[in-house]
C-alpha positions in Angstrom: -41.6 8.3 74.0 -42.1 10.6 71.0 -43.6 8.3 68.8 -46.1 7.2 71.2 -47.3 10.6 71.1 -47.9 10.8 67.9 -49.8 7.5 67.7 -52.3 9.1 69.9 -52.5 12.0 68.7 -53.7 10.9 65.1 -57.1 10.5 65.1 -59.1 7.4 62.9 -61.1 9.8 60.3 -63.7 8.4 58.0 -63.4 9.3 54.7 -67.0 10.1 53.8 -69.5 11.9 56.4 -72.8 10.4 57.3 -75.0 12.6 54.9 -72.5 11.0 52.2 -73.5 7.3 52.9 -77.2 8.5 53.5 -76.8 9.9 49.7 -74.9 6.5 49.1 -77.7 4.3 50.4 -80.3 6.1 48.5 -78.2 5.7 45.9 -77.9 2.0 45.6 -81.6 2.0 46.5 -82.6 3.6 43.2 -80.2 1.4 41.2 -81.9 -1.8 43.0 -85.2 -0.7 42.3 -84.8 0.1 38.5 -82.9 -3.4 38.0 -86.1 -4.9 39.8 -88.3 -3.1 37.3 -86.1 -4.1 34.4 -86.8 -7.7 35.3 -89.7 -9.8 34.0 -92.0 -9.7 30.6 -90.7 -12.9 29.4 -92.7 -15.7 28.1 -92.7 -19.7 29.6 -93.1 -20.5 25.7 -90.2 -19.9 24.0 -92.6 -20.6 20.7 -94.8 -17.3 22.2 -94.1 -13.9 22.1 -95.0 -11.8 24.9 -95.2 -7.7 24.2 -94.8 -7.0 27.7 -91.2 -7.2 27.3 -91.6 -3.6 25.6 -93.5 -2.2 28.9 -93.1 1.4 29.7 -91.6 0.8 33.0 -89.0 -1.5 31.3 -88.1 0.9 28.1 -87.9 3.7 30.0 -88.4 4.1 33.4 -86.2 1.5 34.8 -83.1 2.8 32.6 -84.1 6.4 34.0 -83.7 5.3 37.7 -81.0 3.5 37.1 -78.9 6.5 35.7 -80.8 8.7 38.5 -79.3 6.4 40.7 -75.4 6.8 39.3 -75.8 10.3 39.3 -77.2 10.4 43.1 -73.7 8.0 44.1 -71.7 10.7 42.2 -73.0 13.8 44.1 -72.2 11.5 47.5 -69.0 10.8 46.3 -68.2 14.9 45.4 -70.4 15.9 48.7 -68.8 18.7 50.7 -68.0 17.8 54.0 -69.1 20.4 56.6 -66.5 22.5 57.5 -66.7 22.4 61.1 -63.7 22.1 63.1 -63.4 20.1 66.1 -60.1 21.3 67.4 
């Protein structure tokens, strides 16, 4: 009878709140985005060389969002959570 109790009485608790995965998710969306900026510049001809490779958005922004993006998924991971107690 005793442990029964205690069964029910511990609660399932997520580890992260829902403003953490909302940080999460924006997160990963910045990473995504900067990869998908990364991408392209290449030539069909391998015999042709094509100086969009060394874009702007490819040099230096994509890299920036990318690291924006790591930093945003480390401040979700370290996020308070509110310290509201439901007892």
């Amino acid at each position: 009878m005793g442990e029964k109790k205690r069964k029910e009485e511990v609660k399932a608790e997520f580890v992260f709140e829902r403003k953490n995965y909302k940080f999460m998710l924006i997160g990963i969306a910045f990473i995504a985005f900067g990869f998908i900026l990364m991408t392209g510049g290449g030539s069909d001809d391998p015999n042709v060389f094509n100086p969009a490779i060394y874009n702007w958005q490819r040099i230096r922004l994509a890299p920036a969002l990318v690291l924006l993006g790591f930093a945003i998924e480390v401040y979700a991971i370290l996020l308070k959570p509110d310290s509201k107690k439901d007892n």
